[in-house]
Every structure is written in C-alpha cells, then in structure tokens.
PARO-847236 format. One record per atom (N, C-alpha, C): residue in one letter; atom name; x, y, z. Coordinates in steps of 0.02 Angstrom, whole numbers, plus 50000, padded with zeros to 5 digits. Atoms other than C-alpha are relative to their C-alpha. Layout:
N
<'a' 'CA' <X Y Z>>
...
//
This chain:
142
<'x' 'N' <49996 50014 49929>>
<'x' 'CA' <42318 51868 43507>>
<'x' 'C' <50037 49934 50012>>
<'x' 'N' <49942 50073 50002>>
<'x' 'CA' <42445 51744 43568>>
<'x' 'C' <49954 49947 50052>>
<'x' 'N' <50035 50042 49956>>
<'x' 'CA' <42385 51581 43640>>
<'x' 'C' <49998 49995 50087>>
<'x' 'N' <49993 50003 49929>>
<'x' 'CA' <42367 51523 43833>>
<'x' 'C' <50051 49973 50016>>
<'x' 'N' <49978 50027 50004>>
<'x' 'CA' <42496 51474 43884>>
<'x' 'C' <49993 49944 50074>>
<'x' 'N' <50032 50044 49952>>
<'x' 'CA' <42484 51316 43992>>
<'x' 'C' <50023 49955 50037>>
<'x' 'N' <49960 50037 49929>>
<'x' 'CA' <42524 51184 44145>>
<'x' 'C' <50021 50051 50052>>
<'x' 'N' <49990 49960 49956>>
<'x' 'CA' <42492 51337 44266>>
<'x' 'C' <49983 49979 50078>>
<'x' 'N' <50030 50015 49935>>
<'x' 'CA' <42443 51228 44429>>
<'x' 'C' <50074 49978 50004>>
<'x' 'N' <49938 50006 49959>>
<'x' 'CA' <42607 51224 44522>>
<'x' 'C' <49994 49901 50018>>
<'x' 'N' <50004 50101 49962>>
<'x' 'CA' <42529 51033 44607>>
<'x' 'C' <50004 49940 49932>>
<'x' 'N' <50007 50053 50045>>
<'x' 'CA' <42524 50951 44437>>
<'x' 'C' <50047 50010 49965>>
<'x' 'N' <49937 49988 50046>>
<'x' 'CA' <42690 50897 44357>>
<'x' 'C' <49998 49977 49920>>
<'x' 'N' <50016 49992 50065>>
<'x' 'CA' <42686 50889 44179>>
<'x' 'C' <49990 49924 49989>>
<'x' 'N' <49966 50073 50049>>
<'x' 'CA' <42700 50703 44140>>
<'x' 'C' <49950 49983 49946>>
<'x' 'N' <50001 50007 50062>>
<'x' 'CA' <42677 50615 43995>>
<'x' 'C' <49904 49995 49971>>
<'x' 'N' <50051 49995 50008>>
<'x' 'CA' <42489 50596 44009>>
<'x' 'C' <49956 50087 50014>>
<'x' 'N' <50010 49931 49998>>
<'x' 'CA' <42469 50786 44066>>
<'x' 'C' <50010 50030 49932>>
<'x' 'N' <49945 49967 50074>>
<'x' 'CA' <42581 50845 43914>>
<'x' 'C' <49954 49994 49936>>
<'x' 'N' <50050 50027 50064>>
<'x' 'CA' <42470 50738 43790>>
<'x' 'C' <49932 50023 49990>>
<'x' 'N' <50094 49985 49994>>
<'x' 'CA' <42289 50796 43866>>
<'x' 'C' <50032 50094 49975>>
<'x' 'N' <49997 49926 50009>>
<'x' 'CA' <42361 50984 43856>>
<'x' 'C' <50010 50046 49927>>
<'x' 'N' <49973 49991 50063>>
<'x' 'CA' <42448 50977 43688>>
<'x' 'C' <49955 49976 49958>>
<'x' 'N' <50024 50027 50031>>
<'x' 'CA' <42346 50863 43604>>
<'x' 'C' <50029 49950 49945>>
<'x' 'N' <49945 50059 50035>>
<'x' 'CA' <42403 50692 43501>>
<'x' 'C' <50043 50019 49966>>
<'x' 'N' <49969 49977 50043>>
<'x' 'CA' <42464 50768 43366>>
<'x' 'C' <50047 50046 50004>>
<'x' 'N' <49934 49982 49970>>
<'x' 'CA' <42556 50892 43436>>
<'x' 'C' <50081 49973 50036>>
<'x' 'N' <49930 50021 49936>>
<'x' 'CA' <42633 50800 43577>>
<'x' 'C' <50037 49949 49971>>
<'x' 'N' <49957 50067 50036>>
<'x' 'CA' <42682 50658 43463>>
<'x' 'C' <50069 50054 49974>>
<'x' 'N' <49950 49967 50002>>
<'x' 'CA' <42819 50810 43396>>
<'x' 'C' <50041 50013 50053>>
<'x' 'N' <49959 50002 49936>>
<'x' 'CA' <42843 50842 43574>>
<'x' 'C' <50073 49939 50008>>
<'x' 'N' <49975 50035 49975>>
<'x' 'CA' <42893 50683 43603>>
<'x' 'C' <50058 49960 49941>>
<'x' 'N' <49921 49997 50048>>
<'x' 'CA' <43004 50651 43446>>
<'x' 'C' <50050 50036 50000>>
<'x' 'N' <49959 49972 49997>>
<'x' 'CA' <43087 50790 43482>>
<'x' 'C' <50054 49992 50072>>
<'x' 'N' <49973 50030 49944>>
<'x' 'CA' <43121 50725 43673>>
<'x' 'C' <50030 49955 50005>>
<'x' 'N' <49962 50049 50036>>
<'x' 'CA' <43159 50575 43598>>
<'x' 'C' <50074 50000 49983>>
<'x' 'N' <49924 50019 50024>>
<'x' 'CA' <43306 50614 43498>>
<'x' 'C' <50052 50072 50051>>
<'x' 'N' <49968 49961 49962>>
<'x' 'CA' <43380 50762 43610>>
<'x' 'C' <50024 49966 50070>>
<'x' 'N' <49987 50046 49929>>
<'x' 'CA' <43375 50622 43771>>
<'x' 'C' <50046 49950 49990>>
<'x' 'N' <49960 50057 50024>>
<'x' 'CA' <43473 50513 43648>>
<'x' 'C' <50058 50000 50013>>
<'x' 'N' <49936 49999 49981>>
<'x' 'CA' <43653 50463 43651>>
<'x' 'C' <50019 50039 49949>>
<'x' 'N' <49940 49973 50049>>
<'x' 'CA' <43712 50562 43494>>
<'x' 'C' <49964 50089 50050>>
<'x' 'N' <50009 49926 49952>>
<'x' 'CA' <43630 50744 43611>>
<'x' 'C' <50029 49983 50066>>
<'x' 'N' <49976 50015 49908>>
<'x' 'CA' <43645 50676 43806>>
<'x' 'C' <49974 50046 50012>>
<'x' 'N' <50038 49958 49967>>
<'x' 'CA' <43535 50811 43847>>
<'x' 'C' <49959 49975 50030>>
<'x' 'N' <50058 50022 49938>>
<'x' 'CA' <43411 50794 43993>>
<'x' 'C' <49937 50061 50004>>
<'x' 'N' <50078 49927 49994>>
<'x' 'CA' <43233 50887 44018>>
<'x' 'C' <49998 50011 50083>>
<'x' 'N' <50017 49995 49940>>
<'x' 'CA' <43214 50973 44199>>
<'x' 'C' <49932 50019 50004>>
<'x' 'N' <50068 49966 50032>>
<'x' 'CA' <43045 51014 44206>>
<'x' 'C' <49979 50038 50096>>
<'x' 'N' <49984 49984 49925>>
<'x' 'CA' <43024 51131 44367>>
<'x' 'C' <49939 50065 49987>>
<'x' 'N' <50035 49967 50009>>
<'x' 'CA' <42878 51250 44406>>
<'x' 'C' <50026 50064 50033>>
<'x' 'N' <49969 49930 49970>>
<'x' 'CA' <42919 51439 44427>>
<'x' 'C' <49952 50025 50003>>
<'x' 'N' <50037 49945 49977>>
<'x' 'CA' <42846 51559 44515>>
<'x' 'C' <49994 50080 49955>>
<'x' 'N' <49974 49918 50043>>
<'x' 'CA' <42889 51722 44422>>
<'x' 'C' <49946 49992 49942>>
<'x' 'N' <50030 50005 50040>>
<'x' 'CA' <42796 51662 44270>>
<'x' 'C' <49938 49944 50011>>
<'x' 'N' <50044 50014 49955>>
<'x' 'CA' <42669 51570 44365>>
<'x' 'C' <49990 49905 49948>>
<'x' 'N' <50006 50047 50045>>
<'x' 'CA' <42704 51401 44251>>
<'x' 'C' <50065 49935 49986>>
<'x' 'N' <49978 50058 50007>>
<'x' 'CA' <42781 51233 44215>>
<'x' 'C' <50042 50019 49952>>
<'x' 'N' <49953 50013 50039>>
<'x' 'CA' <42941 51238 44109>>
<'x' 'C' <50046 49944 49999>>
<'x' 'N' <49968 50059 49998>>
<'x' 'CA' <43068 51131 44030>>
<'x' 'C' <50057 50027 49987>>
<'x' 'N' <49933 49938 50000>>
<'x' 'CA' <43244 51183 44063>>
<'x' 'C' <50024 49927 49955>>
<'x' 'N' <49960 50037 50023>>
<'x' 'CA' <43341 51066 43936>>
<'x' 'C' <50063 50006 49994>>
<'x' 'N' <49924 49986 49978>>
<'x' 'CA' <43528 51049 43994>>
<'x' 'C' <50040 49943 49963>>
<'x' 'N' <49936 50046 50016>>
<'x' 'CA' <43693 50974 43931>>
<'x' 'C' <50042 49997 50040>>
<'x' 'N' <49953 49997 49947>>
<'x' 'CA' <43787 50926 44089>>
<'x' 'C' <49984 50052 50041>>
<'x' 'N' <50042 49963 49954>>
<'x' 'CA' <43760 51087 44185>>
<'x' 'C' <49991 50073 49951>>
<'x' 'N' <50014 49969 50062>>
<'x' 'CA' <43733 51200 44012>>
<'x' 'C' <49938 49999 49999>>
<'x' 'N' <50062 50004 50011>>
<'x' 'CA' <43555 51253 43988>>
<'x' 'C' <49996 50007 49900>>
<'x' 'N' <50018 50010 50081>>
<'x' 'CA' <43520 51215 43783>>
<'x' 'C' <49967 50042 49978>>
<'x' 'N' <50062 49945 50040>>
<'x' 'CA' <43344 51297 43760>>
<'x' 'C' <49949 49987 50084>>
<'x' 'N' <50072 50000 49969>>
<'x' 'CA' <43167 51308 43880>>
<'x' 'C' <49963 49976 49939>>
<'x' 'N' <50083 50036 50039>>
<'x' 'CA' <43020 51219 43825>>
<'x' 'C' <49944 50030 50042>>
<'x' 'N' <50073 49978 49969>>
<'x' 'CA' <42845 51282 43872>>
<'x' 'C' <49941 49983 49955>>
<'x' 'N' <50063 50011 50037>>
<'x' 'CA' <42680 51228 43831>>
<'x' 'C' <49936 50057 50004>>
<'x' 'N' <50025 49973 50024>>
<'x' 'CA' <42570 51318 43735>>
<'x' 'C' <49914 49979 49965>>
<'x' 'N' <50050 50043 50034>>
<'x' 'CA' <42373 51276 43660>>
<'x' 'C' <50018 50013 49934>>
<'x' 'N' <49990 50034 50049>>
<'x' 'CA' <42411 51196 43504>>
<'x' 'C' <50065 50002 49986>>
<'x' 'N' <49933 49999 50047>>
<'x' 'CA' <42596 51206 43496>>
<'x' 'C' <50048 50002 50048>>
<'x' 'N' <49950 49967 49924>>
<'x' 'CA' <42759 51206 43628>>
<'x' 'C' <50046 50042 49976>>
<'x' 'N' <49955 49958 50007>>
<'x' 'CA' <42887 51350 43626>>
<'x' 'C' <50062 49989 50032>>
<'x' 'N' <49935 50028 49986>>
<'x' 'CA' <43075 51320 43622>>
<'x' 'C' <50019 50075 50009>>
<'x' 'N' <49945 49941 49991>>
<'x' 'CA' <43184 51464 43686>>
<'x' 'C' <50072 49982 50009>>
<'x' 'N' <49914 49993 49976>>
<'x' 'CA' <43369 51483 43665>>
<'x' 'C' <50008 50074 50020>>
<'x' 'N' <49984 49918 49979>>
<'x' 'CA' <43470 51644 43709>>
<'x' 'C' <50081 50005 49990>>
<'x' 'N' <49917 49982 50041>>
<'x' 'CA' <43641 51681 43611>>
<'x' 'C' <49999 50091 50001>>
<'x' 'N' <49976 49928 49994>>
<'x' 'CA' <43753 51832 43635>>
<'x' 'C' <50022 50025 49927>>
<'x' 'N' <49979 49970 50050>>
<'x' 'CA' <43800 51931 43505>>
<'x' 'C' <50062 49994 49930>>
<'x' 'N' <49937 50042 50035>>
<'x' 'CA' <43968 51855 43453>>
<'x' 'C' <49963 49914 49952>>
<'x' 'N' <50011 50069 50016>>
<'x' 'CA' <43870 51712 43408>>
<'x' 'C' <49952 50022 49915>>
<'x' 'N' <50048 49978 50045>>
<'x' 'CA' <43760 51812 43260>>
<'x' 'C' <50031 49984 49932>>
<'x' 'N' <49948 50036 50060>>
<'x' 'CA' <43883 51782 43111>>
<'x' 'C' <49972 49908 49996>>
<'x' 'N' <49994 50079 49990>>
<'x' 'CA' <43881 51594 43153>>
<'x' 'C' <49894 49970 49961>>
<'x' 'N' <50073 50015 50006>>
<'x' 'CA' <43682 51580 43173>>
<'x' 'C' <49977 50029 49924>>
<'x' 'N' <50026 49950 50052>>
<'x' 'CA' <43658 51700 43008>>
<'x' 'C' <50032 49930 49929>>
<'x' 'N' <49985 50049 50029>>
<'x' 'CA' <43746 51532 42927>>
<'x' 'C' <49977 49933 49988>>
<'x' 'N' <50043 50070 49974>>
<'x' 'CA' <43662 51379 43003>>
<'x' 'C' <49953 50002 49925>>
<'x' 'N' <50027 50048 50034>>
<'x' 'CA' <43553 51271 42886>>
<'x' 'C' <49922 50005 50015>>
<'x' 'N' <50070 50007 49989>>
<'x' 'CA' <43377 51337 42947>>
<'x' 'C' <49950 50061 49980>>
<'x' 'N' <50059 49967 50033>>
<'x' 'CA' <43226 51419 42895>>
<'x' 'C' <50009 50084 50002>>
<'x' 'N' <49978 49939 49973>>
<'x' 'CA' <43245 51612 42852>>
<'x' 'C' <49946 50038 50062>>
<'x' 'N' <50050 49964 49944>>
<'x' 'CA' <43093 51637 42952>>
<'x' 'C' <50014 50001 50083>>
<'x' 'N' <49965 49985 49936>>
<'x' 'CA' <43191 51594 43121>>
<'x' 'C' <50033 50031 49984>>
<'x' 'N' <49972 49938 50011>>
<'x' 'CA' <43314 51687 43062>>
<'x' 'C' <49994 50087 50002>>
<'x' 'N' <50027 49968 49989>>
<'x' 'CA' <43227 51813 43034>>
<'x' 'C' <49951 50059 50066>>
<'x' 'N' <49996 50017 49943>>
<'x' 'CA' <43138 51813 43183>>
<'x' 'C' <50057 50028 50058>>
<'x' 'N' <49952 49980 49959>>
<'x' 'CA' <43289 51819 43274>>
<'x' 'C' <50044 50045 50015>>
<'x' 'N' <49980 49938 50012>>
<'x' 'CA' <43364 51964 43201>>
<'x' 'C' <49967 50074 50032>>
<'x' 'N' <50046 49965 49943>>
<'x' 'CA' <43209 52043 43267>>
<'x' 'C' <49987 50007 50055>>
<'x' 'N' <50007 50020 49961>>
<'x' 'CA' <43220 51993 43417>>
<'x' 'C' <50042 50058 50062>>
<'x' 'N' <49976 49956 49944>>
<'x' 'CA' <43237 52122 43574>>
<'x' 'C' <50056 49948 50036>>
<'x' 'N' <49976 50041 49965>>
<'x' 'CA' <43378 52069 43678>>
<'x' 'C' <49993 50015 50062>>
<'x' 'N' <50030 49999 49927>>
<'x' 'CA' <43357 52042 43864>>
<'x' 'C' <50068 49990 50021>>
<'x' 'N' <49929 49997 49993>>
<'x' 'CA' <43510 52111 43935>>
<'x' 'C' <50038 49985 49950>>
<'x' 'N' <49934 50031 50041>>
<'x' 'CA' <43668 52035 43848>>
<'x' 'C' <49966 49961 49943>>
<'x' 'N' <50017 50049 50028>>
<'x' 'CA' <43571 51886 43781>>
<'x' 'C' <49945 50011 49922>>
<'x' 'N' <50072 49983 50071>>
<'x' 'CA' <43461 51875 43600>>
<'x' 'C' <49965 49964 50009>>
<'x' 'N' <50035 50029 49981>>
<'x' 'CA' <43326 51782 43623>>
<'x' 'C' <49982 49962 49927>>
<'x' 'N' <50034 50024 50059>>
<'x' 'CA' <43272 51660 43483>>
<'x' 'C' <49958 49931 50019>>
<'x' 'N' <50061 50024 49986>>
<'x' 'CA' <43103 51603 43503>>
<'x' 'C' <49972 49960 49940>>
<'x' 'N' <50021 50056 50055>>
<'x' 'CA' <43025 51453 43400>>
<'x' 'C' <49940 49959 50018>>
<'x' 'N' <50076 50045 49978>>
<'x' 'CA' <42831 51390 43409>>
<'x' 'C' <50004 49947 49952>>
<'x' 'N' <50007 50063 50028>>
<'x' 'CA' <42823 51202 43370>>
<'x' 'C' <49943 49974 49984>>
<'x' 'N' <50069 50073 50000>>
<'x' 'CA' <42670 51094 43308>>
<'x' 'C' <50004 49951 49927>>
<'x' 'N' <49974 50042 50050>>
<'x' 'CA' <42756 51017 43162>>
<'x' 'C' <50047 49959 49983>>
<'x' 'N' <49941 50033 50021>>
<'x' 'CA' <42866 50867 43109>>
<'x' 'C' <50049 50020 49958>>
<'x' 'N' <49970 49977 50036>>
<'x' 'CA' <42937 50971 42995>>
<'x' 'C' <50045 50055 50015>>
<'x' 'N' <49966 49963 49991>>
<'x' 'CA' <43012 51093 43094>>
<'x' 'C' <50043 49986 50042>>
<'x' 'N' <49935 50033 49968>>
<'x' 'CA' <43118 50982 43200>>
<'x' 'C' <50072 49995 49964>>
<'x' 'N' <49924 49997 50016>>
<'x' 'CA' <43257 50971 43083>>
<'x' 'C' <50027 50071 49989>>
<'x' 'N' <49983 49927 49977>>
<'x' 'CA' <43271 51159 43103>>
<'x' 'C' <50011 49999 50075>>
<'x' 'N' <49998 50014 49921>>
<'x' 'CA' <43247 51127 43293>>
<'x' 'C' <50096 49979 50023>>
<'x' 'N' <49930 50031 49981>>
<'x' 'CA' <43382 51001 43307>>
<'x' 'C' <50064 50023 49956>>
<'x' 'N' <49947 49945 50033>>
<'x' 'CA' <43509 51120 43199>>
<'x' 'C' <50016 50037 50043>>
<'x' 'N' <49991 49927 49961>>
<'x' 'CA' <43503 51253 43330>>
<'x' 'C' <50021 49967 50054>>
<'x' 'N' <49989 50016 49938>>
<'x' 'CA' <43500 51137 43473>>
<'x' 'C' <50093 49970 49997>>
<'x' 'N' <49934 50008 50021>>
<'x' 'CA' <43679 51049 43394>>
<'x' 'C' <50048 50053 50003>>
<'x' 'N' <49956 49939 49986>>
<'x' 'CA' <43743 51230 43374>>
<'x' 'C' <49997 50016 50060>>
<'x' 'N' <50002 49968 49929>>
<'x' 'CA' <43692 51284 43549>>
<'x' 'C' <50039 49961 50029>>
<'x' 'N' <49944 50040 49952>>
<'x' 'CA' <43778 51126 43624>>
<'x' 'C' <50073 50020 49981>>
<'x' 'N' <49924 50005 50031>>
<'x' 'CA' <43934 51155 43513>>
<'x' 'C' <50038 50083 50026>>
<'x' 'N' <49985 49936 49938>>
<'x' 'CA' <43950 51336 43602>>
<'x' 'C' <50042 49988 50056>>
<'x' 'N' <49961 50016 49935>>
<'x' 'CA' <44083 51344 43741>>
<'x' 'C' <49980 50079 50051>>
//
C-alpha cells in the first residue's frame, strides 16, 4: 500500500517548518540538500510550490527559466520527484550514470499521453547523485 500522500490543506503553504514537521528531520534534511544545490548557481533552477485542485495537494513545480525540470510532492517518510521525457529521449536516458532500478522503473513506466513518466521516491543521501544526474539531463533537453 503506497503511503499518504501529504500537505493536503490548500490554507497552509508548505514552508520550511511545515516541510520538516511532515517529512521528518531526516528526511527533510535530503529535501533540503537537494533544494540546496538545484537553487544553486551551477542549476538556476527555482521551486514553485502552488496548491492544485485536481489532486487535492501542495506541489513543487521545479523550473529552469520557464522549463518545468521535475514535480516534487510530499510523501510520509519520503518526497517524490517526477520528470516526464518523450520517447526520443529513451536511448539517451538508457545511458545516463544512474541506478538500474530507475531505469528500470522507467522502462516500466505507462506513458501519459506522449510523455514517460519517471518517478523517483527520495529519503536518502544517497540517492541524490542519481537525482541530480537526471535533473542535469532534463535541463540539457531543448
């Protein structure tokens, strides 16, 4: 059974003390390394964090200029990164430098319309440098 997923009150915006009580230290400390170096100058990516109706929940649209990167969503015990690459892009990704289990994963992965969806649950320091692999390739996409 998959977890709850969470920050479903439209009136409360995620911030950094929300994020921490929801995730929990240890988690959100990945959170926030990973916000860290994606907000930096060698990414220039920005977090929107905007509550939608449709899925009744707080997300994090992470953009490059007006490029959406991945979604972030929080999860109990862990946050979920979504990208969404087309098909031309499968060669490329089947190369990258990261774990076969995203890979994997992703191969599996129904597509929604056009797009593939590659989905990635975080609660480890160790899976950021897989993270930030994908997010580098996604920016480097035209």
């Amino acid at each position: 059974m998959e977890a709850q997923m969470l920050l479903r009150d439209a009136e409360i915006f995620p911030s950094e003390e929300i994020l921490k009580d929801a995730l929990g230290k240890t988690v959100y400390s990945v959170l926030e390394s990973f916000i860290t170096s994606v907000t930096n100058e060698e990414y220039g990516l920005t977090i929107e964090w905007r509550y939608y109706n449709d899925g009744k929940a707080w997300l994090g649209k992470i953009v490059y200029k007006k490029k959406t990167v991945l979604w972030l969503s929080v999860w109990e015990g862990f946050f979920k990164t979504s990208f969404y690459f087309t098909e031309k892009h499968l060669e490329a990704i089947a190369e990258l430098n990261i774990s076969d289990m995203i890979k994997e994963g992703f191969c599996k992965a129904k597509p929604v319309g056009k797009l593939i969806p590659m989905v990635i649950d975080i609660n480890k320091d160790e899976q950021l440098d897989d993270l930030l692999t994908i997010v580098r390739f996604k920016k480097s996409l035209k």
